[in-house]
Structures are given as structure tokens and as C-alpha cells.
C-alpha positions as CSV (number, residue, x, y, z in Angstrom):
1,X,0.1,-3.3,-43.7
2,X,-3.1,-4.5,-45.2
3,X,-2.4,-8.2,-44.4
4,X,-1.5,-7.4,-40.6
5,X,-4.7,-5.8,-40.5
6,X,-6.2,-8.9,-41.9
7,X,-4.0,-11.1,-38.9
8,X,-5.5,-8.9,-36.3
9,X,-8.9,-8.7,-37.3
10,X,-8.9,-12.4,-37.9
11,X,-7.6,-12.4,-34.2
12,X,-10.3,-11.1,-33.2
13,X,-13.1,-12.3,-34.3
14,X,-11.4,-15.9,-33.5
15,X,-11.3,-14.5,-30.0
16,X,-15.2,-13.3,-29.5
17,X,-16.0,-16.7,-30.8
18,X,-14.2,-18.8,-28.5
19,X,-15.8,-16.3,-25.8
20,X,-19.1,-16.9,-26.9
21,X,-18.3,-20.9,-27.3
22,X,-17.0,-20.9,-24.1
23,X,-18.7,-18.2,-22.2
24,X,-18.5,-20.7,-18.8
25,X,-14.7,-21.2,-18.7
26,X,-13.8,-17.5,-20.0
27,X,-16.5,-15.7,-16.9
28,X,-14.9,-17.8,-14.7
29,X,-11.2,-17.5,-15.4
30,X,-11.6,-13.8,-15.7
31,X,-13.6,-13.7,-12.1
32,X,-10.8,-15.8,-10.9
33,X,-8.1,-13.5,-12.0
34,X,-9.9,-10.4,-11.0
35,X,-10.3,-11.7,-7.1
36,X,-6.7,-12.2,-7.5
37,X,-5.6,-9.0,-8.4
38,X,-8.6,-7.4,-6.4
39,X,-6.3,-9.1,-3.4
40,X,-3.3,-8.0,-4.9
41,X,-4.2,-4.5,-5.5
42,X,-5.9,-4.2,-1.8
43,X,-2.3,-5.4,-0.3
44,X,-0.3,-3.0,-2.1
45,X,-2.9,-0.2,-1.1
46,X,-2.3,-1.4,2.4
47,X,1.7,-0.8,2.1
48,X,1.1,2.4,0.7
49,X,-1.0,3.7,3.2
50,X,1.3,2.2,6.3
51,X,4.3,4.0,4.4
52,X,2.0,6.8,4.4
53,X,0.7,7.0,8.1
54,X,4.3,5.9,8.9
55,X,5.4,9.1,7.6
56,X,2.9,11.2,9.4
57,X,3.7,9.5,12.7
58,X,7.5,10.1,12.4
59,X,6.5,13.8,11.5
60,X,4.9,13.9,14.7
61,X,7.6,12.3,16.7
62,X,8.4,15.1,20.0
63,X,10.4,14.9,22.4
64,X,8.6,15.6,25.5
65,X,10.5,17.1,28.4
66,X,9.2,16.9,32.3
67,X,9.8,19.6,34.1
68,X,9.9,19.4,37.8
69,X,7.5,21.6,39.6
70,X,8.2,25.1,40.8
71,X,11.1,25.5,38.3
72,X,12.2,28.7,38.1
73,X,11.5,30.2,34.4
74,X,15.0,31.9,34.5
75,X,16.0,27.9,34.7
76,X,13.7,27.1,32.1
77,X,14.7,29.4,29.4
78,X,18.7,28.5,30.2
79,X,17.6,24.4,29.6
80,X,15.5,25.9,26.7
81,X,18.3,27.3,25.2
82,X,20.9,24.4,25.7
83,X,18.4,22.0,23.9
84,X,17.8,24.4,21.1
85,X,21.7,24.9,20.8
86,X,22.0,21.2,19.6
87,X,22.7,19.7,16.1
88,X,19.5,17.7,16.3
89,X,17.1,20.5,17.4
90,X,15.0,22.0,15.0
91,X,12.8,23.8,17.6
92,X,12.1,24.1,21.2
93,X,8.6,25.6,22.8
94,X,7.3,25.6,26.8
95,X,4.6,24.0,27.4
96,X,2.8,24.9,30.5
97,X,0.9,22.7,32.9
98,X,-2.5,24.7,31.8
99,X,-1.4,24.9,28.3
100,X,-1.2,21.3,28.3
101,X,-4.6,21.0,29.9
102,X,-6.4,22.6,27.4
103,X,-4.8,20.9,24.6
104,X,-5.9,17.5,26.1
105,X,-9.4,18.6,26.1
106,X,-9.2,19.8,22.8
107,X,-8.2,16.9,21.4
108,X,-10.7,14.4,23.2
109,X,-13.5,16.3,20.9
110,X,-15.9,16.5,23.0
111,X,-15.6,14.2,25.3
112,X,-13.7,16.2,27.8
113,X,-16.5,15.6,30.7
114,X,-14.2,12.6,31.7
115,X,-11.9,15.4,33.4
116,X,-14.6,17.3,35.1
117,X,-13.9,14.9,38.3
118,X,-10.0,16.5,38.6
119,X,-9.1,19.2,41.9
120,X,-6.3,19.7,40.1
121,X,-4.1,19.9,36.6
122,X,-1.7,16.8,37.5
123,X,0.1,17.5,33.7
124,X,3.6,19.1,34.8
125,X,4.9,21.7,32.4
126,X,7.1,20.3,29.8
127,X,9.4,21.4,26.7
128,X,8.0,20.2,23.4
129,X,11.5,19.7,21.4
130,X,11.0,18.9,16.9
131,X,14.0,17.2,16.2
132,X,15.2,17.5,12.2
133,X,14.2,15.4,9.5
134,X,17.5,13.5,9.3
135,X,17.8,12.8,13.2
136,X,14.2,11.1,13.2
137,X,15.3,7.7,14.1
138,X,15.8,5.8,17.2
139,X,19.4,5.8,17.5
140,X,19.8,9.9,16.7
141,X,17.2,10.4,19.5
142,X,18.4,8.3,22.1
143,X,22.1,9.7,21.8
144,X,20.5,13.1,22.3
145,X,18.4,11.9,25.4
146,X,21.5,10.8,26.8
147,X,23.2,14.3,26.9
148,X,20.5,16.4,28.3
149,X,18.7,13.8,30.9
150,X,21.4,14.8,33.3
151,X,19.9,18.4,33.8
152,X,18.4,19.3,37.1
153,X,15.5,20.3,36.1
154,X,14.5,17.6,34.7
155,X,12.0,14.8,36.1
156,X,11.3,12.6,32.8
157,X,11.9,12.5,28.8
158,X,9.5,10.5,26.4
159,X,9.6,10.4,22.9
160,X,7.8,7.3,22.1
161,X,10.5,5.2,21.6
162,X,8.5,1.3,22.2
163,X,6.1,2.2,19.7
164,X,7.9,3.2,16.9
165,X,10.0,0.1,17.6
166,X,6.8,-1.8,17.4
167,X,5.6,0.2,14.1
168,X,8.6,-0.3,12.7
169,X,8.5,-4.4,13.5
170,X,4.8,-4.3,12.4
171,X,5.1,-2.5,9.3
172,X,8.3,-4.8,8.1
173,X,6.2,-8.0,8.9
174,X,3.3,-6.5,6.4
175,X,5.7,-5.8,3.7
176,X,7.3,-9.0,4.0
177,X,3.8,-10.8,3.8
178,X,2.1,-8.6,1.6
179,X,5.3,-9.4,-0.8
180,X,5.1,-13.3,-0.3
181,X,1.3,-13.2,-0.5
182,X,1.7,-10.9,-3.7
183,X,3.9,-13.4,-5.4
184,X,2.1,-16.2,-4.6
185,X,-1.1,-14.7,-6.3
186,X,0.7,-13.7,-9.6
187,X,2.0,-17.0,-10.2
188,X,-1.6,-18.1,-9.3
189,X,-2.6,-15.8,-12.6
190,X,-0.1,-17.0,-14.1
191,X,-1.1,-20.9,-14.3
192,X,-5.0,-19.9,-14.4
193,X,-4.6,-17.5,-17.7
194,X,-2.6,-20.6,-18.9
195,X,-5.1,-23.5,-18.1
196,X,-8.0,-20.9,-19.4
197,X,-5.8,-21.4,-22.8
198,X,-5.6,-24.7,-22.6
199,X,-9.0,-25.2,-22.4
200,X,-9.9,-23.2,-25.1
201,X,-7.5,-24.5,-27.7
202,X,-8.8,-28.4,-26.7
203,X,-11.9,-27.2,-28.0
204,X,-10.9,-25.7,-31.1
205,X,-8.0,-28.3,-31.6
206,X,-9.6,-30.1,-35.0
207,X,-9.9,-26.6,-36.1
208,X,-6.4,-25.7,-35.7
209,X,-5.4,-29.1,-37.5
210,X,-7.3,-27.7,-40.6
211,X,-5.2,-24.5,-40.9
212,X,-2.1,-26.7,-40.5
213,X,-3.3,-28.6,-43.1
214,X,-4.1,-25.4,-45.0
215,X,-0.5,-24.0,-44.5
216,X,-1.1,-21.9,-41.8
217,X,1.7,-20.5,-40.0
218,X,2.5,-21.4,-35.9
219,X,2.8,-18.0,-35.3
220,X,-0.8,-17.0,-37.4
221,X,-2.4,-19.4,-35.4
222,X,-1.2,-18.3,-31.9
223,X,-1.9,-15.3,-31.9
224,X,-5.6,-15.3,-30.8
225,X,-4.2,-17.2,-28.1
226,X,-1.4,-14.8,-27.2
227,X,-4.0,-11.9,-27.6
228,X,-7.3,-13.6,-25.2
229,X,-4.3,-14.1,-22.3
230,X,-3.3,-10.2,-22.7
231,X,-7.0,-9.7,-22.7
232,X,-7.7,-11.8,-19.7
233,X,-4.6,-10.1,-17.9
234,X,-5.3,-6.6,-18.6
235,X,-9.3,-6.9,-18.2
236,X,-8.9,-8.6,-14.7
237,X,-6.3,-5.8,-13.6
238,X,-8.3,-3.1,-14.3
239,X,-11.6,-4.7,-13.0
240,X,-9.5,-5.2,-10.0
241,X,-8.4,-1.6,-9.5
242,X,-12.2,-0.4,-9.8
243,X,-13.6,-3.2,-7.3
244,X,-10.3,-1.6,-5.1
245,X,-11.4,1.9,-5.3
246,X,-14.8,1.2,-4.7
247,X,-13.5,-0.6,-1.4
248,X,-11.4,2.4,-0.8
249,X,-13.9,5.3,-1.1
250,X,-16.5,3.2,1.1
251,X,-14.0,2.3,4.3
252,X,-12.8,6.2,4.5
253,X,-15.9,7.4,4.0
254,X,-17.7,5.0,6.3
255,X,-15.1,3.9,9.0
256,X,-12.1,6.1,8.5
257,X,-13.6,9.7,8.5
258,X,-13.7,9.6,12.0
259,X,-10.0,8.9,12.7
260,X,-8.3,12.3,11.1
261,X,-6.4,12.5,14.5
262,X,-4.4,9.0,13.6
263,X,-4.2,9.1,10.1
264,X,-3.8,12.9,9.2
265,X,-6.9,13.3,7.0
266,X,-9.0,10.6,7.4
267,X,-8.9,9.4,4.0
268,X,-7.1,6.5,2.6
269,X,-4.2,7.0,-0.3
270,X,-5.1,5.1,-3.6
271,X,-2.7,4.2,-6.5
272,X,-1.7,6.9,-8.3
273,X,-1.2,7.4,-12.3
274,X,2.2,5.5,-12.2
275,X,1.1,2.8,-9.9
276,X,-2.0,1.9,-11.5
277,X,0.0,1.8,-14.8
278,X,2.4,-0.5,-13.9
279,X,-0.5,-3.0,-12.5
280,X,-2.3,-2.7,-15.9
281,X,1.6,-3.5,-17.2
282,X,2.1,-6.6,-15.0
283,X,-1.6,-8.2,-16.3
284,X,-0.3,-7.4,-20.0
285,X,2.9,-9.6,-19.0
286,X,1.4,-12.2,-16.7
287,X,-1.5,-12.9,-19.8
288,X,1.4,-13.0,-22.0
289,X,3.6,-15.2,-20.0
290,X,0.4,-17.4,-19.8
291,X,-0.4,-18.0,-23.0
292,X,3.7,-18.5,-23.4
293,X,3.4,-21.4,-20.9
294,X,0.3,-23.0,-22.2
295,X,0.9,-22.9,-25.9
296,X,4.2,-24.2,-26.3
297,X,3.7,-27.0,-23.7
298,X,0.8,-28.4,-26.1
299,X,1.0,-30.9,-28.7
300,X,-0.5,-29.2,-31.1
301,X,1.8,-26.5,-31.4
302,X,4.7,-29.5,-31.3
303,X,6.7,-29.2,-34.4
């Protein structure tokens, strides 16, 4: 127990020392790393708050029914009924024309003078229909249009159905980048943690030669190195994740707090307990895999 102490102590203070030899290449290694994951972490915010708003959008997803004027309500409430009466339905509510009129204004927020200059409400009345959870999808909806577009009283359905294709296209392309861009950036760790080690054993090689000479053990004398790349992993992870939620906070608190209406509340999602674990995991395991890479590619360490 004692002489593990000893190993990791010695660790240490070999590490603060190589730091303070070679403050230059260490600040700049670390500053590279932490950009890195600071773009790294930013993307996978971005994917969390498209699945997010994605979410909310296809919670919002109505069916909106055009009624044709001067239906009679007796005609309403037997459509009414036949579109609640289907597996799909989860609720049906008229809207009328006024009804529809004042929720427009309400949400413009203020800037409802733009429909001062109207004689007249031109919004028809309409049946608002929620469909259920598991029949939120373009194909469950359009099968459903199909059976009740026939009906008489009806002038036009809408349900939104080119932009959710378009979300749906827009949101796969980000994931698919945000993916490709992600790997590329942790193999970019990856090889910088590595050279950083490089670098500093070149400028302690003629000490390691004396502890070979010494007796020293491979494993005794690579484990400084093995312990700066964790230390350059971990430390530009969570530097990233604080420059990330610094970003964060500012955007929906300067730019975002004004778009509640699109993005529920305004406020960007960060990572949570899990998630930010797991990015503190994968710097532990990139600066290990670095000094991996590095060390046994050296000379030095060349049996």
C-alpha cells in the first residue's frame, strides 16, 4: 500500500514538473483539446435540443378541419362525432370562425394592429382533431385523411405534413453531421494528447535512460505519462462543458427568451447528470488511449 502511494506521489510530482518545464506545449495542448470538446459538446447540445423541440412540435401536430360556410351545427356535431369515433382520435373540439380570430391575435403578442385593416373574419370555422401518441407519424395521418376527406362538409384538411417531412430531413442531416464531425474531433484529441506526450518525454528522454539504468520498471516510468494524458483529457472535458454552459445560459437568455411560442419555454436543454458523466468518461479514455498510442510507438519504451 505504502509503495503505491510512493508510485503515485512520485507521479505526480513528475507531472507538475514537466508542466512547469513545459508550460508552452502543455497550455497549448490543453487549449487545443478544450476547443475541441467545447465543439463537441456544443453539437451534441444541438442534437439534444432538435430532439427536444422535435418532440414539442409533434406534440403540437393537429389536424385542422375546414368547414365550409353556413354548415349546419346539427351537421357539425354528426362529422364531430364520426372523427372522434376513430382509432386515431384522441380528441375533437369546434373551432369557430371568431374563436379562431381571437386566438390569432392572441398569439401575434401584440402586434395584432396588422388585422385592424380586415371587413371581415375570412378564418372559416374548423375542427381542431389531437390524434394519439402512437398515430403521430406521417403515414398513420395520412391513412386517416383519406377516410374522412370525402365528407360534405368539408372544404380542406391540413396537418402540416411538408414540414415535418422537412424537420424530419433536416434533423437526420444534423445528426448525421454532428456524428461525422464528432468523430472527427475525438480522433483529433486523440493524436494531439498523444503528440503533447511525445513532446514531453523527448525532453525528459536522458532522464528516463537514468532510471533504466537504475532498474526502473517500464511500467514505473509510464505512468506519469499515462496519468498527464488522463489529466489533459478529463481537464479539457470539463473546461469544455463550463465554456458550453456559459454559451448556453447567454443565447437563451439573450436571443432565445423571446421565442417561447417555437421552442416551448424559451430556454435551451443542457446535458444532464448522465450526459455530462459520460463526456468526462470519454476524455478519461481518449487521454488514456493517447498516452497508449504515443508511449509504445517510442523508442524509448522499445524493449
Amino acid at each position: 500500500m505504502k509503495m503505491t502511494i510512493n508510485k503515485i506521489l512520485y507521479a505526480l510530482r513528475t507531472i507538475f514538473g514537466s508542466c512547469r518545464n513545459n508550460l508552452l506545449i502543455h497550455l497549448t495542448a490543453l487549449t487545443t483539446i478544450t476547443l475541441t470538446f467545447v465543439i463537441f459538446t456544443l453539437f451534441l447540445i444541438l442534437g439534444i435540443n432538435l430532439s427536444s423541440f422535435q418532440k414539442h412540435w409533434v406534440e403540437r401536430v393537429h389536424v385542422l378541419v375546414y368547414l365550409k360556410d353556413g354548415v349546419k351545427k346539427a351537421s357539425v356535431k354528426r362529422l364531430s362525432d364520426n372523427i372522434a369515433a376513430q382509432p386515431e382520435v384522441l380528441s375533437v373540439v369546434y373551432v369557430s370562425k371568431d374563436a379562431a380570430m381571437d386566438m390569432l391575435k392572441d398569439s401575434l403578442e401584440g402586434q395584432d394592429g396588422i388585422l385592424e385593416g380586415l371587413s371581415y373574419n375570412p378564418l372559416p370555422d374548423s375542427l381542431e382533431i389531437k390524434m394519439k401518441p402512437e398515430f403521430l407519424k406521417i403515414e398513420p395521418i395520412e391513412k386517416f385523411i383519406k377516410r374522412i376527406k370525402g365528407e360534405k362538409e368539408i372544404t380542406d384538411i391540413e396537418y402540416g405534413q411538408k414540414w415535418l417531412e422537412r424537420f424530419n430531413q433536416f434533423f437526420y442531416f444534423i445528426k448525421t453531421t454532428g456524428l461525422g464531425i464528432g468523430i472527427f474531433l475525438l480522433i483529433s484529441s486523440l493524436f494531439i494528447i498523444s503528440n503533447t506526450i511525445k513532446l514531453t518525454v523527448y525532453s525528459r528522454r536522458d532522464e528516463i535512460e537514468i532510471m533504466k539504468l537504475v532498474g526502473a520498471t517500464q511500467r514505473f516510468i509510464k505512468l506519469p505519462f499515462y496519468i498527464e494524458g488522463i489529466m489533459h483529457g478529463v481537464l479539457g472535458a470539463v473546461t469544455a462543458v463550463l465554456i458550453a454552459y456559459v454559451a448556453v445560459a447567454l443565447i437563451s437568455k439573450n436571443i432565445l427568451s423571446g421565442f417561447h411560442f417555437y421552442f416551448g419555454t424559451g430556454n435551451l436543454l443542457f446535458l444532464n447528470g448522465f450526459q455530462f458523466g459520460c463526456l468526462i468518461i470519454v476524455g478519461l479514455l481518449l487521454g488514456l488511449a493517447g498516452a497508449f498510442v504515443s508511449l509504445n510507438g517510442l523508442k524509448e519504451f522499445r524493449v
